[in-house]
C-alpha positions as a LaTeX table, in Angstrom:
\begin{tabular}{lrrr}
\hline
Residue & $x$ (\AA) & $y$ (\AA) & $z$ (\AA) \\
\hline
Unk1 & 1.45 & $-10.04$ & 17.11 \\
Unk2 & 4.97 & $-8.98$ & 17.11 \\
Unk3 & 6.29 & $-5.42$ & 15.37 \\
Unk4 & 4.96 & $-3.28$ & 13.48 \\
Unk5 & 3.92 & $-4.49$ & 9.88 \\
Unk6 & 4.95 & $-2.11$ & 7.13 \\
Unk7 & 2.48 & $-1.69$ & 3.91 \\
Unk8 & 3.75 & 0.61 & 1.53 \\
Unk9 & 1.10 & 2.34 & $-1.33$ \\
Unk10 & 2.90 & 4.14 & $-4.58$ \\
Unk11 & 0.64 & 5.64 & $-6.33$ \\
Unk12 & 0.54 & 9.05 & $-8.50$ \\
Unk13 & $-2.38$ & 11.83 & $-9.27$ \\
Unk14 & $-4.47$ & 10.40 & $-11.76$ \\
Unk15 & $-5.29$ & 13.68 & $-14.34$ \\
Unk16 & $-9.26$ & 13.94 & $-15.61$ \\
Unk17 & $-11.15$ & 16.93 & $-16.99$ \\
Unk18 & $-11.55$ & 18.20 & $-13.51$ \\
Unk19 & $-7.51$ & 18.60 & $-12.84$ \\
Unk20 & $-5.93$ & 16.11 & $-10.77$ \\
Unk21 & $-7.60$ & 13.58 & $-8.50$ \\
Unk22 & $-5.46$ & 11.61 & $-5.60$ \\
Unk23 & $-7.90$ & 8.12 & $-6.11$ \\
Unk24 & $-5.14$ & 6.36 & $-5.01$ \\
Unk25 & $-4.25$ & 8.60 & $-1.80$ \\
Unk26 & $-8.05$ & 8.20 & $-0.54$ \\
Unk27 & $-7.97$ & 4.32 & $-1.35$ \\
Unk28 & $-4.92$ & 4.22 & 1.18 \\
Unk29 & $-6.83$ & 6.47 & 3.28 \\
Unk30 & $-9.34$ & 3.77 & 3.86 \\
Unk31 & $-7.23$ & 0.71 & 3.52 \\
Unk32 & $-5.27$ & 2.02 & 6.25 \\
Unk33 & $-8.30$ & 2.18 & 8.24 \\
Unk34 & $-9.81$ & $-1.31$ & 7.77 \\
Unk35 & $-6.15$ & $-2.69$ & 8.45 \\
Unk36 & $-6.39$ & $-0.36$ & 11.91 \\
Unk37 & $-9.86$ & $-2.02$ & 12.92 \\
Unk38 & $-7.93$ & $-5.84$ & 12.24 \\
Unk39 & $-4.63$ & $-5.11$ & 13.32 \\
Unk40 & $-4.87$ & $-1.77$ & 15.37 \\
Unk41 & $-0.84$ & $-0.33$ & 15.69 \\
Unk42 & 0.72 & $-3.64$ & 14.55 \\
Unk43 & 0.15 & $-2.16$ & 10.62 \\
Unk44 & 1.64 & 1.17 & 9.28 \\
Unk45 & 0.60 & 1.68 & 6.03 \\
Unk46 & 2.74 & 4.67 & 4.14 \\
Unk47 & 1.61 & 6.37 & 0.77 \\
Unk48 & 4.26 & 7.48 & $-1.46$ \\
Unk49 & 3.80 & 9.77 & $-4.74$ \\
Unk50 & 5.75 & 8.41 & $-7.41$ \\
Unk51 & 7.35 & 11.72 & $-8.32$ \\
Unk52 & 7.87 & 12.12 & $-4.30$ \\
Unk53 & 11.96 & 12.45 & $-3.72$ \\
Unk54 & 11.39 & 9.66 & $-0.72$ \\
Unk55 & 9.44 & 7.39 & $-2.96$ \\
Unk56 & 10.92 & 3.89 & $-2.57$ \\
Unk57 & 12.46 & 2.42 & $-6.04$ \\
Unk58 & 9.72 & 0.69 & $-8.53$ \\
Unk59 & 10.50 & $-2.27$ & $-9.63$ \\
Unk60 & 11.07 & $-3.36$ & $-13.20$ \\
Unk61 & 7.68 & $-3.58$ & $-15.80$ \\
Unk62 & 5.40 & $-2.99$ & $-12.49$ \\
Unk63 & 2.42 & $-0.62$ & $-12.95$ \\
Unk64 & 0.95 & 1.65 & $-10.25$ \\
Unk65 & $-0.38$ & 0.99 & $-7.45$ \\
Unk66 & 2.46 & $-0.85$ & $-6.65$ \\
Unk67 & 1.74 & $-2.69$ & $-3.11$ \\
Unk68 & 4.90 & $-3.72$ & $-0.72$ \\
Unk69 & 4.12 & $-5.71$ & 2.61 \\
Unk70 & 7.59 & $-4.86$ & 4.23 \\
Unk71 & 9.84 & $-5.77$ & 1.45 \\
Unk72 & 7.57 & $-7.77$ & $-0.54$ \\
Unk73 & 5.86 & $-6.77$ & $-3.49$ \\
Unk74 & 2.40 & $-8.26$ & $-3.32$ \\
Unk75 & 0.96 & $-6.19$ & $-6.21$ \\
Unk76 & 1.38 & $-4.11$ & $-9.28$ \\
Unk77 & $-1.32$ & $-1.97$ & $-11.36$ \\
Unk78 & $-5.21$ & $-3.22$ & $-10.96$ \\
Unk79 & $-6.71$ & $-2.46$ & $-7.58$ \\
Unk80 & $-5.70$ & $-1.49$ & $-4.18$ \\
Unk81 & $-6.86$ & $-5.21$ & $-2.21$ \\
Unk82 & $-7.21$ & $-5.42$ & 1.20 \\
Unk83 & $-7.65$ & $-9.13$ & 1.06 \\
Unk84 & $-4.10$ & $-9.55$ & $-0.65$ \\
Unk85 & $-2.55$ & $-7.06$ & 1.59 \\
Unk86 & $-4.20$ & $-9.32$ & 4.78 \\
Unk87 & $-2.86$ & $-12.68$ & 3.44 \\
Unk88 & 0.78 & $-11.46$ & 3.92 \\
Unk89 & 0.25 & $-10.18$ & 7.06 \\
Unk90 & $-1.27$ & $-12.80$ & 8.38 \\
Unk91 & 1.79 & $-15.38$ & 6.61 \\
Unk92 & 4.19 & $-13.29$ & 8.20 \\
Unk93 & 2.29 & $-13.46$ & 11.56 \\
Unk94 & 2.88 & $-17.33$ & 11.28 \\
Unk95 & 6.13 & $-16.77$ & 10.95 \\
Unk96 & 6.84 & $-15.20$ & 14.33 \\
\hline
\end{tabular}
């Protein structure tokens, strides 16, 4: 495998009763991980907070999580899937 693969998370605190929860922070947490087992330091995965000054630019009607592989948006709103997220990397492996 060539470079380094870049997966990029946005996400936001998700408010409940309790205060503020970062579900989507610990998803990325562990989707990082299983993409580490596959891929070991050939995938970065990056979390941004939407309200984070860095955060890249959402685009247009998408809903968080918002999912980039590199440049490409692969998903917006629903779940965080590591399937999905594989399928690109692997199509941009083939393209090497």
């Amino acid at each position: 495998m060539g470079p380094t693969v870049l997966v990029k998370i946005i996400g936001s605190p998700v408010a409940c009763k309790e205060g503020l929860k970062e579900s989507w922070r610990e998803v990325t947490e562990w989707v990082a991980g299983q993409l580490r087992v596959r891929y070991g330091d050939h995938v970065s995965v990056q979390y941004f907070d939407l309200f984070d000054p860095n955060c890249p630019p959402i685009p247009p009607n998408s809903q968080l999580p918002i999912v980039f592989v590199e440049d490409a948006l692969i998903s917006s709103g629903g779940k965080i899937s590591v399937p999905l997220i594989r399928k690109k990397i692997e199509e941009l492996k083939d393209t090497e």
